[in-house]
C-alpha positions in Angstrom: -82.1 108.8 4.4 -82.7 112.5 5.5 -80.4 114.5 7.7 -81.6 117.6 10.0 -81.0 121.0 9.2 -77.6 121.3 11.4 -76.0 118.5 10.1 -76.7 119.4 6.3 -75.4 123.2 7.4 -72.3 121.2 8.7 -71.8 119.0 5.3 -71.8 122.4 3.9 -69.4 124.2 5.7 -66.9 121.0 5.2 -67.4 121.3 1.2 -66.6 125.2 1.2 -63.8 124.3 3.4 -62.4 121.6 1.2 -62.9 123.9 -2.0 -61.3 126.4 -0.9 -58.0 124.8 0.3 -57.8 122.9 -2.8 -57.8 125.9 -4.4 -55.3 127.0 -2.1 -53.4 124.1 -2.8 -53.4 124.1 -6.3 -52.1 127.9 -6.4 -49.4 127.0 -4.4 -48.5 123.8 -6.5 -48.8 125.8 -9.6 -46.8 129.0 -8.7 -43.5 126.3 -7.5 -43.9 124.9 -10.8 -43.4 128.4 -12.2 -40.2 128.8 -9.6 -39.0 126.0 -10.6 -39.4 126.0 -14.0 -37.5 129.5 -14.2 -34.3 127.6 -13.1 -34.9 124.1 -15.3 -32.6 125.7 -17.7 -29.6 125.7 -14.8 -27.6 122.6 -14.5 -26.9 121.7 -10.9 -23.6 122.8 -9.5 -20.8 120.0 -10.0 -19.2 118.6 -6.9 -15.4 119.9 -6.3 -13.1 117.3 -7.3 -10.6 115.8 -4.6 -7.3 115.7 -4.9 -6.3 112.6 -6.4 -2.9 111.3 -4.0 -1.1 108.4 -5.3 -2.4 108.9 -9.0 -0.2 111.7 -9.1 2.5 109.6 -9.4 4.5 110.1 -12.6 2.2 113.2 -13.5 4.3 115.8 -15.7 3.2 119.5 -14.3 4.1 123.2 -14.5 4.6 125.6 -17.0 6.9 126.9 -19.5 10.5 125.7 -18.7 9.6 124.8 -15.4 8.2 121.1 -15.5 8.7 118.5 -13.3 7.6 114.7 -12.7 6.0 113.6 -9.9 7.7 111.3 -7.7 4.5 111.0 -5.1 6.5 108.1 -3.5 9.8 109.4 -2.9 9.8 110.0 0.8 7.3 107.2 1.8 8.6 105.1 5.1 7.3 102.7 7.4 4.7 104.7 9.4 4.9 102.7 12.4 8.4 102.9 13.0 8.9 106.5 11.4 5.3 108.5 11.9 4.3 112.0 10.6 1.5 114.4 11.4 2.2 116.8 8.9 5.5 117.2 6.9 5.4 121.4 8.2 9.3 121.9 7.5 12.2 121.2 4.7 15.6 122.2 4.6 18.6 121.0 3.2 22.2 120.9 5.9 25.7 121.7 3.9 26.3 117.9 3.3 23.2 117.7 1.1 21.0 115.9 3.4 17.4 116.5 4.0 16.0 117.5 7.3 12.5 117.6 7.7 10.4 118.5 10.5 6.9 117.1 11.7 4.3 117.5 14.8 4.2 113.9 15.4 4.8 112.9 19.0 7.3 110.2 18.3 9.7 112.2 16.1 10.0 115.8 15.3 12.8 115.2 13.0 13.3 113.2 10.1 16.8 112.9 8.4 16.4 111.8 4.3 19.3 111.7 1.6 18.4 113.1 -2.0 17.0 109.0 -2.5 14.3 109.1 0.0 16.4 107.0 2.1 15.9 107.4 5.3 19.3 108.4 7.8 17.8 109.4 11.1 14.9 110.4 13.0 14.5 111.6 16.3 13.1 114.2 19.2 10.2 115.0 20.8 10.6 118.0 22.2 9.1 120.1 19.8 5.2 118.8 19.9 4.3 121.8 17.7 7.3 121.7 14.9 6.4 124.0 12.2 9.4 125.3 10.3 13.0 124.6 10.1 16.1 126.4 9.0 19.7 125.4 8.6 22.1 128.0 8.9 26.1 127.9 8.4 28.0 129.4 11.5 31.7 129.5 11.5 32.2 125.8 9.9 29.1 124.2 11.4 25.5 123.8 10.7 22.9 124.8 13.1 19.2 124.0 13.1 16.7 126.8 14.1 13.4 125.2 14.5 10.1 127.0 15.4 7.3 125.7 17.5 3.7 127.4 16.4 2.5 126.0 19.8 -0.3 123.8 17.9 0.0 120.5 19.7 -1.5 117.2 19.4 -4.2 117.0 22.0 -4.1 113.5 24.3 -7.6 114.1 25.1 -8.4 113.9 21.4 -11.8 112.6 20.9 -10.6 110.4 17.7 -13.2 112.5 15.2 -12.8 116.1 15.8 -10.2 117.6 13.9 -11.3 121.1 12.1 -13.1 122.9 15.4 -9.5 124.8 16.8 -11.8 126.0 19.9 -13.0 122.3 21.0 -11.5 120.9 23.5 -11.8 117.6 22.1 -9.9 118.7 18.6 -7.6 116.7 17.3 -4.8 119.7 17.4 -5.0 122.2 20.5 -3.0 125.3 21.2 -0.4 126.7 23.4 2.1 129.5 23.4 5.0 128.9 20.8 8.4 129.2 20.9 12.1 129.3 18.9 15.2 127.1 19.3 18.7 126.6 18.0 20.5 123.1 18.1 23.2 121.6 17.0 22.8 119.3 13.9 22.8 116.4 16.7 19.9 117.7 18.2 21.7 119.7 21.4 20.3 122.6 22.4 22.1 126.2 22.2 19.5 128.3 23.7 15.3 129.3 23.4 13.2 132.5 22.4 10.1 132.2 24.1 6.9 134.3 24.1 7.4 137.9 23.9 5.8 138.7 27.0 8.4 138.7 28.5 10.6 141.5 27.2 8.1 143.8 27.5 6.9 144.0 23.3 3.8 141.8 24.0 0.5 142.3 26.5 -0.9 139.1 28.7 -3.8 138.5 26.4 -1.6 138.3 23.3 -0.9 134.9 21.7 2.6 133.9 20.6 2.6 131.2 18.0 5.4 131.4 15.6 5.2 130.4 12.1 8.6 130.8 10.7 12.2 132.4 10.8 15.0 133.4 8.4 18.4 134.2 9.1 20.9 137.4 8.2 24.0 137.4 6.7 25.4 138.9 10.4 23.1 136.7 12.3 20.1 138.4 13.0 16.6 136.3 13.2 13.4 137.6 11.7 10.6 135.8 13.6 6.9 135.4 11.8 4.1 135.2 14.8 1.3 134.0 12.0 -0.7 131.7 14.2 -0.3 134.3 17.2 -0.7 138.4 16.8 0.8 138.5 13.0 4.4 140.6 14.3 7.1 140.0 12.5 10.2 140.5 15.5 13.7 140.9 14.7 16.6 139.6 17.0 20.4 139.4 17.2 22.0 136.3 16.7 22.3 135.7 20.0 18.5 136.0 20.2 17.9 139.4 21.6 15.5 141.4 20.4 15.8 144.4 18.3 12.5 145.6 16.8 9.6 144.4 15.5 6.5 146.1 13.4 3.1 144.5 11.3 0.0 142.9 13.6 -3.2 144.7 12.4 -4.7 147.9 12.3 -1.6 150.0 11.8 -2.1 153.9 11.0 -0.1 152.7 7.0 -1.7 149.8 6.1 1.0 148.5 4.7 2.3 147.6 7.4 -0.5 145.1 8.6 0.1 141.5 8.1 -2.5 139.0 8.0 -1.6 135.3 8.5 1.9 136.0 8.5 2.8 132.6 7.9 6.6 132.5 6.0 9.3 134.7 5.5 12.6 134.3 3.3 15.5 136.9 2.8 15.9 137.6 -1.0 19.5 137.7 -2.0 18.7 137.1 -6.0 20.7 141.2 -6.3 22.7 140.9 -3.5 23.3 144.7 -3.3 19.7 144.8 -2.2 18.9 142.1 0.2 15.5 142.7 1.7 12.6 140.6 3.5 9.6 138.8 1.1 7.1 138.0 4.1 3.5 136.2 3.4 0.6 137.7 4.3 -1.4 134.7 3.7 -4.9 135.6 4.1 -4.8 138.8 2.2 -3.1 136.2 -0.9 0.3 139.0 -0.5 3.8 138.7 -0.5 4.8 142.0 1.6 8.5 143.2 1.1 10.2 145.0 3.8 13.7 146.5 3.9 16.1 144.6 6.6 15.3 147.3 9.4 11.8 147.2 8.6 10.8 149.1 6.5 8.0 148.9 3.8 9.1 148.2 0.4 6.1 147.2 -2.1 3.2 144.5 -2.0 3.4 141.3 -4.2 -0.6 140.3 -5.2 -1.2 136.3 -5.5 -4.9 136.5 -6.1 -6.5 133.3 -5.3 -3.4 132.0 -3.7 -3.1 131.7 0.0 1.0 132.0 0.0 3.6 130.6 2.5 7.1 131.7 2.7 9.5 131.6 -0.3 12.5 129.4 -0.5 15.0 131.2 -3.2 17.3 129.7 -5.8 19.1 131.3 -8.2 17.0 133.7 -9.9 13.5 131.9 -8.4 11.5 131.8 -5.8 9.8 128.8 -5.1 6.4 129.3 -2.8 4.1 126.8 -1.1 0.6 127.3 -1.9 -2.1 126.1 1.3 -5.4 126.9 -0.2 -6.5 128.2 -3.5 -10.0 129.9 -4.3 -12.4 128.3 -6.4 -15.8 129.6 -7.2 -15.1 132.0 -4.8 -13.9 130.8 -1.7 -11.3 129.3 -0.4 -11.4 125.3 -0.8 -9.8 122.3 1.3 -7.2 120.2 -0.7 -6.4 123.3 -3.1 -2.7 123.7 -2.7 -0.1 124.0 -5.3 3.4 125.1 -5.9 3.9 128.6 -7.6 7.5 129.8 -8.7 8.4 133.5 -9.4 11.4 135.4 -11.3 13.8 137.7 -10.7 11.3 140.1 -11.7 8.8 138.6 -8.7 6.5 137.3 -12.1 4.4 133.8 -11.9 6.3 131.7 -14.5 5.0 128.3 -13.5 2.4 126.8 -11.4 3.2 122.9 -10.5 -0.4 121.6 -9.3 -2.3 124.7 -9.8 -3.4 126.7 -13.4 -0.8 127.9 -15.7 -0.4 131.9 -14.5 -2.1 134.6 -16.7 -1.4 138.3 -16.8 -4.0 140.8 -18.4 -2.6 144.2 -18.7 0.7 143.6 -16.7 -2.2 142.2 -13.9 -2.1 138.5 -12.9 -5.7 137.0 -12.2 -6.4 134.6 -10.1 -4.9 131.3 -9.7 -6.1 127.7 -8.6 -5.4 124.3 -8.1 -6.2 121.6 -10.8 -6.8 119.3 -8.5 -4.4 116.8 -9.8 -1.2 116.8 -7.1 -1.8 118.1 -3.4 -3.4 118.4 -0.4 -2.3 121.3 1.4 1.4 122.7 0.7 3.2 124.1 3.5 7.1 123.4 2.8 9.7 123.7 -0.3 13.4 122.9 -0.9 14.9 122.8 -3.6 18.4 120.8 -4.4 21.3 121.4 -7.0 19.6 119.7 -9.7 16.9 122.3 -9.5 14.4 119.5 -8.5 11.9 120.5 -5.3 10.9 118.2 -2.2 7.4 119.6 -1.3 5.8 119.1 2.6 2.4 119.2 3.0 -0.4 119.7 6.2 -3.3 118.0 6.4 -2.9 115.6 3.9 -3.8 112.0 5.7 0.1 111.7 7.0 1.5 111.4 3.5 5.3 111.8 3.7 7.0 114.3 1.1 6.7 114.4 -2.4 9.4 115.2 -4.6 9.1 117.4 -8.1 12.0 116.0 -10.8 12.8 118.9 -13.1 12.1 117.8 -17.0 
């Protein structure tokens, strides 16, 4: 068989096209072999553990002398006849009993005793319950209870639940607000958005986070899902001043996530504010009139507001860093001293100090979710409230 002088041209041309992108080819193949061979000696990166829920239960964790059992079961009810969202608030009244506070749409408030029995629950009209405060008023107890204005959304679309800007999320937001009841759930009056005395502009979100209460009455407001203020009223809810936000002149000043607040009477010839600064992983202190005091680091540890007893505080721990950024289902317990030192961790690595400096803390993955709420009883034992943790009810932490 012969071929003509175009077609044997053409068989040519395909050859040296061949040739050459097989040689192509081959230096291609051959320098991804060298890539990858430079990084054979790396072991892939290991998954992040989850935190492990029920198998917590009976767990011994913390540090030093403070050590406590896990009682993962202790507040666990009948989710269809008592429902929770997330266990946001925990406080103890002056007869011992345990009021709780959730964002579920059947009852904001959940009554225990010290067993995890359950004595009461009821109220809806706090969709967005977030914290909770009992405070002692001329022989009766009254509940202050903050709204942060996040809401369960009816138009949820059954999946979404971490895009806040959907309008399909599970959670949607609206302006907060502050009341004061009675114990029996009657209300004494509001403090809504502070638009309307003047101290905030239209376009400036109030969402409240939390509140503590003066010896003489005065409230201390947190806005830390709103503008990050911190807004001081009388006890009959009228305001007085307020200071933090962002981009102050001082620094010090600017709060960042300010999520929880608690008055620290441990010297109580010096009562003064411990406020969270949650992003920046701070503990800000600030006199009683506002003032800037000092700033307390928690590096890796995105802080709530501190619940004090004795000579402690006890703090809720959200999120914790881990190889360097902040990780879902990373929350732990951390408990300072007089001296405003890490002593114990419960959930998260025991706390080191190098040079008077303490480094940065994490979960171990072992207890919680998410921890957004402390108490602590007589016995020194602490009931612990979590978000986002698949409607699980509150845990309690037995002192060993």
């Amino acid at each position: 068989m012969t071929m003509n002088n175009d077609n044997q041209s053409s068989v040519d041309n395909s050859k040296r096209s061949f040739i050459k992108n097989s040689s192509a080819l081959s230096s291609a193949l051959l320098l991804a072999t060298f890539s990858n061979s430079s990084n054979a000696h790396k072991p892939p990166p290991k998954p992040l553990p989850k935190a492990s829920r029920e198998s917590a239960h009976g767990k011994i964790v913390g540090h030093g002398d403070f050590r406590y059992k896990v009682n993962y079961f202790w507040g666990n009810l009948d989710p269809h006849q008592v429902p929770v969202e997330n266990c946001h608030g925990l406080a103890f009244d002056s007869k011992g009993r345990i009021i709780m506070v959730t964002d579920n749409d059947k009852n904001n408030f959940v009554i225990y005793n010290k067993d995890g029995k359950l004595l009461d629950a009821w109220g809806t009209q706090h969709p967005g319950a977030h914290s909770v405060k009992i405070n002692h008023e001329n022989g009766e107890d009254f509940i202050y209870i903050v709204d942060s204005g996040w809401v369960l959304n009816r138009h949820w679309d059954g999946v979404t639940t971490g895009n806040w800007k959907s309008p399909t999320n599970k959670f949607i937001p609206q302006q907060g607000f502050i009341s004061k009841l009675t114990l029996d759930g009657k209300l004494i009056y509001t403090i809504g958005h502070p638009l309307t005395i003047g101290i905030y502009q239209a376009d400036e979100p109030f969402r409240p986070t939390d509140i503590a209460i003066a010896a003489n009455g005065d409230l201390y407001v947190t806005d830390g899902y709103g503008s990050d203020r911190l807004i001081q009223y009388n006890h009959n809810g009228q305001y007085i001043r307020h200071w933090g936000g962002k981009n102050n002149q001082d620094p010090n000043y600017n709060l960042s996530n300010t999520h929880g607040i608690g008055i620290d009477l441990r010297n109580p010839a010096d009562p003064h504010l411990v406020v969270s600064s949650r992003a920046a992983n701070e503990l800000k202190l600030f006199a009683m009139d506002g003032k800037y005091r000092s700033t307390i680091s928690t590096p890796g540890a995105f802080v709530g507001g501190p619940t004090f007893k004795g000579d402690y505080a006890y703090i809720p721990v959200c999120w914790s860093v881990v190889n360097g950024k902040r990780q879902s289902n990373s929350g732990f317990i951390t408990i300072l001293d007089k001296n405003n030192k890490v002593i114990s961790n419960p959930g998260g690595t025991a706390p080191v100090y190098k040079k008077g400096k303490l480094q940065s803390m994490h979960t171990t993955w072992d207890v919680f979710n998410h921890c957004h709420a402390v108490c602590v009883d007589q016995d020194e034992n602490l009931y612990v409230g979590q978000w986002n943790s698949n409607q699980t009810y509150p845990i309690k932490l037995e002192r060993v």
